[in-house]
N, C-alpha and C positions, 0 to 999 in steps of 0.2 A: 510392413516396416518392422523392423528388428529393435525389440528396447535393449541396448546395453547398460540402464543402471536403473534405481528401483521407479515407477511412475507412484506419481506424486497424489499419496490417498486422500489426504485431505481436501486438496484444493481439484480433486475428481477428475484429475489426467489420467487419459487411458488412450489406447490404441486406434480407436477408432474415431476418439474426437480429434488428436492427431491427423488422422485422413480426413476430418471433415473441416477441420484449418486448411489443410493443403489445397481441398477442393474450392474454398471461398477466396482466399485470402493466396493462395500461392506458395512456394517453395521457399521462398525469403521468409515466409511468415512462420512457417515451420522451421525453418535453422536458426528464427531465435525462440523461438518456442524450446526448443534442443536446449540451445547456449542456456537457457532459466532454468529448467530440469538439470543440466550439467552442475549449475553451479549448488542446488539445492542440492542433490547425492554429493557432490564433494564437500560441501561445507556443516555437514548434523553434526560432525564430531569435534567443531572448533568451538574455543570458548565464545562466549556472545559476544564481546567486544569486538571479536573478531568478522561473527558473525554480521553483525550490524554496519560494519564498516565494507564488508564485502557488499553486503545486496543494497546500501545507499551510494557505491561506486557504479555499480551492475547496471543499475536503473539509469544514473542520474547520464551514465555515458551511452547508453544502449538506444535509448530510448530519445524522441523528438517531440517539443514540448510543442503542442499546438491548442489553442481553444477548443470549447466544444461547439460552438457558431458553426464552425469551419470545417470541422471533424466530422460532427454528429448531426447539424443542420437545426441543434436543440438550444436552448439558452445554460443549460444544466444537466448534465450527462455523469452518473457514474457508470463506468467501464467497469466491467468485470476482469479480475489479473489477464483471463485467455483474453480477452478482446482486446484489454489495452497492447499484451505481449504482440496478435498476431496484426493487431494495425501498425504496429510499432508509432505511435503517437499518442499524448493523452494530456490532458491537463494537471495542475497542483493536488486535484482531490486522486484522479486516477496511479498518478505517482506515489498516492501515500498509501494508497487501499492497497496497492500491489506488494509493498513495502512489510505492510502489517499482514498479511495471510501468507507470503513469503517465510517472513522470520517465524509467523506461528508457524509453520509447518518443519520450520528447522529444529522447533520444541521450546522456542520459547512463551512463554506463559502469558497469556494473554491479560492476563492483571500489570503486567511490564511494560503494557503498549497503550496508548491512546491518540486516535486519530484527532487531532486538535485543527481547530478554525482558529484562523487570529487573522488582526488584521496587519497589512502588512505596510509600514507608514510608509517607506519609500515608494512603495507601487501607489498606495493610499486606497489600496484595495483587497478584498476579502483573500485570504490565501488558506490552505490547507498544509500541515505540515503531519508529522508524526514523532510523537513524542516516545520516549524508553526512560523508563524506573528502575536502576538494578534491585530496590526493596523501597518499602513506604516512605522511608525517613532520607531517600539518594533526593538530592537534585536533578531531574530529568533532563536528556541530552535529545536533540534535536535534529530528526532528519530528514531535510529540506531538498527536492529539488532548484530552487535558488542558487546553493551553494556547495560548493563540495564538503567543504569538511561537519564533521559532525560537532557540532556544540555545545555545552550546558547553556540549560534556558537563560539562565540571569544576564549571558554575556549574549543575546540574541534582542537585545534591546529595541531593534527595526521591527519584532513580531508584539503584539499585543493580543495575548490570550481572550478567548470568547466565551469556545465554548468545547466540549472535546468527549470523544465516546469510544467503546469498542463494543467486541461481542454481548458483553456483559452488562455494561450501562451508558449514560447520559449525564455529563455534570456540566455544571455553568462554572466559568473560570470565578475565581474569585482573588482573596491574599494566596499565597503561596503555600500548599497544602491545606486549604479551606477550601477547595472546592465545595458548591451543593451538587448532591446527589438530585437530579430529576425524575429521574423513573429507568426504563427498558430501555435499550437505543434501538430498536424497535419500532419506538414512536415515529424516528426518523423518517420517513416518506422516501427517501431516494435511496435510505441504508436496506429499509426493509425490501425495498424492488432488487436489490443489486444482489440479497440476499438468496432473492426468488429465481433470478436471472443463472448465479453461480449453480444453484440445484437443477436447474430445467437445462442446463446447455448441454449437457451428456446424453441427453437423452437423442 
C-alpha cells in the first residue's frame, strides 16, 4: 500500500501495521484509519484552536459510541487510538485518549491537555472528557464526546471534576487551579496497560 502523506511517528503508524488492520479488522477499518492520518498531515500547520476543534469534530462524528460490556465483553476497556480507530467504536475514556495522542501528535504540548474523570450529573455517572490549557492562568476548554461544541469548563456545569492526568502526572480535582499533584500517571493500572498495549501493537 502506497502512503501519500507522512505516517504518523508518534503514535507508531507504519505500513505494515496498516496491513495487519486490514487483515483483522477489514477494509472499512483501514479507510478510517486513512481519513485520521489524512486529517493529522493536513492539520500540524493550523493554529490549536483550530486544531482542537477539528479532531473533537473528526472523532465525535466518525466514530459510534458503544460500552465496553458490549465491545470488549470487559467491565473497563481502554482502546488504544489504532483499536478504537479500526473498530470504529468506543466508549467516553476511548474517545478522549484518542483526542489527547491525536492533538499531541499535531505538536501540541502535552502540559495543554489532561484527560479528566468527572462525574457527569445528568447521566449520574462516571464520564471521561478531555480537558485543554492554552497556559497555566487560561480557563480550560472542554472536549466531550457528549456534545459537540467545545466549552470552558465553568459553563460545563453538568461535569463535576474528580480527578484528571496525562503523560506526565496524576492530580485530584480540587478549587479551580488547586489541583493536588499525586504522583506519575503511571500509577494508573489501565493508563499504564494502554501504554504497554500502544508500544507492543507494531510489533
Amino acid at each position: 500500500m502506497f502512503f501519500s502523506m507522512t505516517i504518523a511517528a508518534s503514535l507508531l503508524i507504519n505500513e505494515a501495521l496498516i496491513n495487519k488492520i486490514e487483515k483483522q479488522y477489514g477494509e472499512a477499518a483501514v479507510a478510517r484509519v486513512m481519513q485520521w492520518l489524512d486529517l493529522i498531515d493536513q492539520s500540524k500547520g493550523l493554529p490549536e484552536q483550530e486544531k482542537l476543534t477539528l479532531v473533537n469534530t473528526f472523532f465525535n462524528t466518525h466514530i459510534r459510541f458503544m460500552d465496553d460490556i458490549d465491545l470488549w465483553f470487559t467491565r473497563d476497556y481502554w482502546a488504544t487510538p489504532i483499536e478504537f480507530m479500526a473498530i470504529g467504536a468506543g466508549d467516553c475514556e476511548d474517545f478522549s485518549i484518542a483526542k489527547y495522542f491525536t492533538l499531541k501528535e499535531l505538536g501540541i504540548d502535552e502540559d495543554k491537555l489532561r484527560l479528566t474523570y468527572v462525574k457527569a450529573i445528568q447521566l449520574n455517572q462516571a464520564h471521561m472528557v478531555l480537558t485543554y490549557k492554552k497556559d497555566p492562568d487560561s480557563v480550560p476548554v472542554v472536549l466531550d464526546n457528549l456534545i459537540a461544541e467545545i466549552k470552558p469548563a465553568p459553563l460545563r456545569d453538568d461535569l463535576v471534576p474528580i480527578y484528571s492526568f496525562n503523560g506526565i502526572g496524576l492530580w485530584l480535582a480540587k478549587k479551580r487551579g488547586m489541583d493536588k499533584y499525586l504522583g506519575h500517571s503511571n500509577n494508573l493500572d489501565l493508563w499504564a496497560e494502554l501504554r504497554l498495549r500502544m508500544m507492543e501493537i507494531t510489533r
